[in-house]
C-alpha positions as CSV (number, residue, x, y, z in Angstrom):
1,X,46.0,-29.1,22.8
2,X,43.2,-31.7,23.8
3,X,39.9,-31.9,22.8
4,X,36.6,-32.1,24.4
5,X,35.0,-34.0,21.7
6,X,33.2,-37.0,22.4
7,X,32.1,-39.3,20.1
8,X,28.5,-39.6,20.4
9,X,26.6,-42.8,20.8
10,X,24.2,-44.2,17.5
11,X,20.9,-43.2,19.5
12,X,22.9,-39.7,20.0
13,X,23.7,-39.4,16.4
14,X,20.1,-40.6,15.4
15,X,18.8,-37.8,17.1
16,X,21.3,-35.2,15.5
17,X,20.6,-37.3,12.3
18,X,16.7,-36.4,13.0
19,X,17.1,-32.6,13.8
20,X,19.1,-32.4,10.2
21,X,15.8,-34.0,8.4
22,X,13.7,-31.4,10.4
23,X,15.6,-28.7,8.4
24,X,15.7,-30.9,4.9
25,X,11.8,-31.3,5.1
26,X,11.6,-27.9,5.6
27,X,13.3,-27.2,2.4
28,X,11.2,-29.9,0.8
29,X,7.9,-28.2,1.8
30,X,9.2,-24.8,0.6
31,X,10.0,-26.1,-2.7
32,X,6.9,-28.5,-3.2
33,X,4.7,-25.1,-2.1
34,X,6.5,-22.7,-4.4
35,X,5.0,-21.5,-7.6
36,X,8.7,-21.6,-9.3
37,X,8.1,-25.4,-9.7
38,X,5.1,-25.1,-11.8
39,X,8.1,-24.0,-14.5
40,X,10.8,-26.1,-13.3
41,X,9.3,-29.6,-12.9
42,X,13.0,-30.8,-12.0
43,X,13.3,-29.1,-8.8
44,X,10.7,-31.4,-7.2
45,X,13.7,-34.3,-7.4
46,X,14.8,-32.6,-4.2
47,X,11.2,-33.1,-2.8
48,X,11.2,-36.4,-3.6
49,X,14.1,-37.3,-2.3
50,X,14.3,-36.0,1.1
51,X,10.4,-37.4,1.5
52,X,12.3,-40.9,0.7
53,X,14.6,-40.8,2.7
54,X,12.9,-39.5,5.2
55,X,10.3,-42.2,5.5
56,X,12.6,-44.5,5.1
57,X,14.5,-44.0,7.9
58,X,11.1,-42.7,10.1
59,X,10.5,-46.7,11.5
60,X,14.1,-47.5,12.5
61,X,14.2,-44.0,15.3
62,X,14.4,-46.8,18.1
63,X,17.0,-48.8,16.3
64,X,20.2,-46.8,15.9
65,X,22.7,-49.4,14.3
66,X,19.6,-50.0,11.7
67,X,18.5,-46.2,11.0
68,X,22.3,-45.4,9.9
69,X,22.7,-48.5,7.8
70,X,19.5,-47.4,5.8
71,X,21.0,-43.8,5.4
72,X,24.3,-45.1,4.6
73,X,22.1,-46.8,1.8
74,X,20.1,-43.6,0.9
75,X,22.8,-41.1,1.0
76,X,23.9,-41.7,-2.5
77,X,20.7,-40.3,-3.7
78,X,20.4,-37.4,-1.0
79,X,23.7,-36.5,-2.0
80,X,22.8,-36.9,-6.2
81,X,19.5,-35.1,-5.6
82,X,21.2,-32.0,-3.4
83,X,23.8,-31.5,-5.9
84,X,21.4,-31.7,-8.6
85,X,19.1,-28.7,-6.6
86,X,22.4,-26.8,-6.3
87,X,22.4,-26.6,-10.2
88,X,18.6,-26.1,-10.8
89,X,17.6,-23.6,-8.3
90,X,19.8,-20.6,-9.6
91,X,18.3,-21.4,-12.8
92,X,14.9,-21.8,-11.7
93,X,15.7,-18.5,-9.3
94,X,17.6,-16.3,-7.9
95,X,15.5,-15.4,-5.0
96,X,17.1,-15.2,-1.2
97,X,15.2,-18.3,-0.4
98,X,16.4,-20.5,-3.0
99,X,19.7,-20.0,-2.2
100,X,19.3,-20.1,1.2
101,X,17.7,-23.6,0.5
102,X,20.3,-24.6,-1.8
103,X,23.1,-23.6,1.0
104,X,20.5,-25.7,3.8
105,X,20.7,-28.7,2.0
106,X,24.2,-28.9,1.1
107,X,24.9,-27.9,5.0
108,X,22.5,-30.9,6.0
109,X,24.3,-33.5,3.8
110,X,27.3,-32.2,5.3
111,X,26.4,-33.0,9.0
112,X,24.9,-36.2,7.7
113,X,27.6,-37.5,6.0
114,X,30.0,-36.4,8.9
115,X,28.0,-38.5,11.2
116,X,28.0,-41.7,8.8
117,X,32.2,-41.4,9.1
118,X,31.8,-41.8,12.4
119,X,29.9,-45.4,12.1
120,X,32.0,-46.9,9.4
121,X,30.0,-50.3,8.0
122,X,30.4,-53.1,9.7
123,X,33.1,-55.7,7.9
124,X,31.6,-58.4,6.2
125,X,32.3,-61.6,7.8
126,X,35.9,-63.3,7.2
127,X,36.1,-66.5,4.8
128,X,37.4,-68.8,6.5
129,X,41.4,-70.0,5.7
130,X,40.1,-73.2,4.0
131,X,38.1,-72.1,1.2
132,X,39.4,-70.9,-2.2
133,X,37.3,-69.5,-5.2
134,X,36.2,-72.6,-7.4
135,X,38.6,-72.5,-10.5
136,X,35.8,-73.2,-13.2
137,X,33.1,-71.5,-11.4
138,X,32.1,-68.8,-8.6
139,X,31.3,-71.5,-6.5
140,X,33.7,-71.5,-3.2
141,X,35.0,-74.8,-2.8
142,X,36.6,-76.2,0.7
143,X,40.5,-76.9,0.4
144,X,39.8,-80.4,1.7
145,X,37.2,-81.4,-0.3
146,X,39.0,-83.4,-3.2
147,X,37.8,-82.1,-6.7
148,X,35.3,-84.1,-8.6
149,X,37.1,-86.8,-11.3
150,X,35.2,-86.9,-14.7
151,X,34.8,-90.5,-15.2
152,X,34.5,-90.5,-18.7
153,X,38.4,-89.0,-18.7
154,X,39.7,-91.6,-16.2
155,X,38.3,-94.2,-18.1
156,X,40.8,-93.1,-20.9
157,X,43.8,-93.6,-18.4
């Protein structure tokens, strides 16, 4: 069995990235609007998160390879903040739309994480073969270069 599947390209997936924050803002707005957050001050976490995110990936559109490596940077606290809703909102209610909400955002970190597997992090650039780790030090030291001699210690010799 084959499958149709194509990858997309990153402008593709900034655009599916896009439609996904159209439905997380949506869930922001509800929750920033709703009364139940007057008595549960923690549920705005989700509000503030998704408004962060969200602007900070709102200049980058144009630049694909840039607006993914700012969500792979975000997506740690989209994902602590959505869990973190999943927990508060039965408690805060157990209305229809809250759970609905909780179930939209766990959906849209879902797709969103889905998307970020399918542009893995660039590598960071090789070392090259003749550097080692300095042995007193962090410093990297080049393989040729000859190690300093203390000259008070070879004066001894």
């Amino acid at each position: 069995m084959t499958s149709d599947y194509v990858t997309p390209t990153a402008a593709e997936a900034v655009d599916r990235c896009q439609i996904i924050f159209a439905h997380a803002w949506m869930v922001r707005t509800f929750v920033k609007h709703s009364e139940v957050v007057e008595d549960f001050p923690e549920l705005m976490q989700i509000v503030r998160s998704v408004f962060d995110t969200c602007r900070a990936l709102e200049p980058k559109v144009d630049q694909p390879l840039d607006y993914l490596t700012t969500l792979r940077k975000k997506i740690g606290k989209l994902r602590t903040a959505t869990e973190q809703f999943g927990l508060d909102a039965p408690l805060a209610s157990d209305h229809t739309n809250f759970r609905q909400a909780v179930i939209s955002m766990n959906g849209c970190l879902d797709e969103l994480e889905t998307i970020l597997k399918l542009f893995p992090p660039a590598a960071p650039p090789a070392m090259p073969a003749n550097f080692r780790p300095g042995v007193a030090s962090v410093n990297v030291v080049s393989v040729t270069d000859s190690p300093a001699v203390d000259e008070s210690s070879a004066e001894m010799n």
